[in-house]
C-alpha positions, 0 to 999 in steps of 0.5 A: 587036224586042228588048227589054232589062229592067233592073231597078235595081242595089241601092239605099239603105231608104226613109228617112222623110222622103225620097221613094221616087224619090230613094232611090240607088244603095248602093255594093254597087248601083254595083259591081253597076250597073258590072259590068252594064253591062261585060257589057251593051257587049259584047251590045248592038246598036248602035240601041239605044234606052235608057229610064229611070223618072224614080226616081234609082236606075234613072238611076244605073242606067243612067248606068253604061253612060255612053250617053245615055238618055231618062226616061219616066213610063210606066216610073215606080213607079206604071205597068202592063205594059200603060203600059210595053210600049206606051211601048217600042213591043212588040211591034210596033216596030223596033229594040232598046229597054233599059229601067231600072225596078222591080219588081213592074213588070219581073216582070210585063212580062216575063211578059206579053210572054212568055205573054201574061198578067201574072204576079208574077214575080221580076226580081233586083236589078241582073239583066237579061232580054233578050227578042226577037220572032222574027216570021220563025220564027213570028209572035208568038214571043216569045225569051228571049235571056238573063237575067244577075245581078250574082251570075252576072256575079261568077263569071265 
């Protein structure tokens, strides 16, 4: 299995008044979701499942890669780890699962599919982790695959 964390492009403060899940994407954060997802059509299997937090910003997100996706609470700003990797099937489903969503949730995620304990780790705005269970070599090993910023991405 392989899963893909995308956390949400650059998006606008929270405004009083406004609900945090309606906050958008700021122009910096379209340029950067775009250039994400160019990057993204090159790599990506063709079974991927895509997945979004209900938020406005990881569907903005995700819609720059122009493919249709499915939106989950389980990946919503109040979820677990533990909600979010069992909603993508990790470890022991098939195929390729991409999931838009937030920090501090990514950060955790990730470390917990990586060492098997939650952490606070820091997952950049825009950037990506691309994680893949390697059964075959040894079960449960877990790959770090890739990791790309929009910073890296604009050196290219």
């Amino acid at each position: 299995m392989e899963l893909i964390l995308w956390r949400h492009a650059e998006a606008e403060s929270p405004h009083i008044g406004r609900r945090d899940e309606e906050r958008q994407l700021t122009p910096q954060g379209q340029r950067d979701a775009h250039g994400m997802a160019d990057w993204l059509r090159r790599h990506l299997p063709g079974d991927i499942r895509l997945l979004a937090s209900p938020a406005l910003r990881t569907r903005q997100t995700l819609s720059a890669l122009a493919l249709p996706f499915e939106q989950h609470a389980d990946f919503g700003l109040d979820t677990t780890a533990a909600r979010f990797l069992a909603a993508t099937g990790w470890p022991d489903g098939e195929g390729s699962v991409l999931v838009a969503g937030h920090q501090p949730t990514l950060g955790r995620v990730a470390a917990l599919a990586l060492t098997g304990q939650e952490q606070s780790w820091s997952v950049k705005k825009g950037s990506v982790w691309w994680l893949s269970l390697r059964d075959r070599e040894e079960p449960g090993h877990v790959l770090l695959r890739a990791v790309m910023t929009p910073q890296l991405l604009a050196k290219e």
